[in-house]
C-alpha positions in Angstrom: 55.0 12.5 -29.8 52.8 10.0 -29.3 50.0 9.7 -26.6 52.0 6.8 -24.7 55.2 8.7 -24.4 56.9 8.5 -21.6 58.6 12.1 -20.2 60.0 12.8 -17.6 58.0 15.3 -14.8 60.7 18.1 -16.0 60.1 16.9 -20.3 56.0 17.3 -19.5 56.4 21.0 -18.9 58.7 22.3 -20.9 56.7 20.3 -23.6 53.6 20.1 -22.9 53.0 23.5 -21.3 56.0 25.3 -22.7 57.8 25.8 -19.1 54.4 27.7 -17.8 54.4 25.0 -15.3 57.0 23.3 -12.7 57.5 19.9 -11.9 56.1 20.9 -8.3 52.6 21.6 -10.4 52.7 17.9 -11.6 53.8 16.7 -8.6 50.9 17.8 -7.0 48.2 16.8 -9.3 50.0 13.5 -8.7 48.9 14.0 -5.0 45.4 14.4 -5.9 45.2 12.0 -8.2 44.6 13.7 -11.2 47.8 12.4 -12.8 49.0 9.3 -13.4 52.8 8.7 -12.6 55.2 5.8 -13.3 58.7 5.6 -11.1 61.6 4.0 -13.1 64.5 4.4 -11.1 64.2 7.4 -9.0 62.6 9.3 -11.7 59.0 10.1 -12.1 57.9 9.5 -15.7 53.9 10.5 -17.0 52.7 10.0 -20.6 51.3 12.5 -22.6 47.7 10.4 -23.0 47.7 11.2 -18.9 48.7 14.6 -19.2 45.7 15.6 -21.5 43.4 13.6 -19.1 44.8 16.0 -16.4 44.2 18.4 -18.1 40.1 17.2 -18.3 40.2 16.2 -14.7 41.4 20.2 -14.2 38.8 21.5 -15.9 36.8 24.1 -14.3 32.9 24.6 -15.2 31.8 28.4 -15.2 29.0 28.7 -12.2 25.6 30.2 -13.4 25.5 34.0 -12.5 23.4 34.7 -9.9 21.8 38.0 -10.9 19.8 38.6 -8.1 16.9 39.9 -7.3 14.8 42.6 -9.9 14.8 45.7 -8.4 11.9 47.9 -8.2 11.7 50.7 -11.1 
């Protein structure tokens, strides 16, 4: 595969993320614009260069831990 690929919303997760995900799940990271989509026809197509930026835009950053205050001893 190559990164301008063009799959199909259905192709991208059984593909991409081995069926862990539904076309629902790209369909709404579509909606907040972490995915780009193309429509040829009435089928939704991404590539799989947008799906691994997705995936970067999806990224979560681990918050500091808060530890709190020292207790007395």
């Amino acid at each position: 595969m190559t990164p301008g690929d063009l799959l199909t919303l259905k192709e991208a997760c059984a593909r991409m993320f081995r069926g862990s995900i539904t076309p629902s799940t790209l369909k709404a990271e579509i909606d907040r614009g972490n995915l780009a989509v193309y429509q040829i026809g009435r089928r939704y197509y991404v590539t799989v260069a947008g799906l691994a930026e997705m995936v970067e835009k999806c990224r979560v950053t681990p918050k500091a831990r808060d530890h709190g205050p020292e207790r007395d001893r």
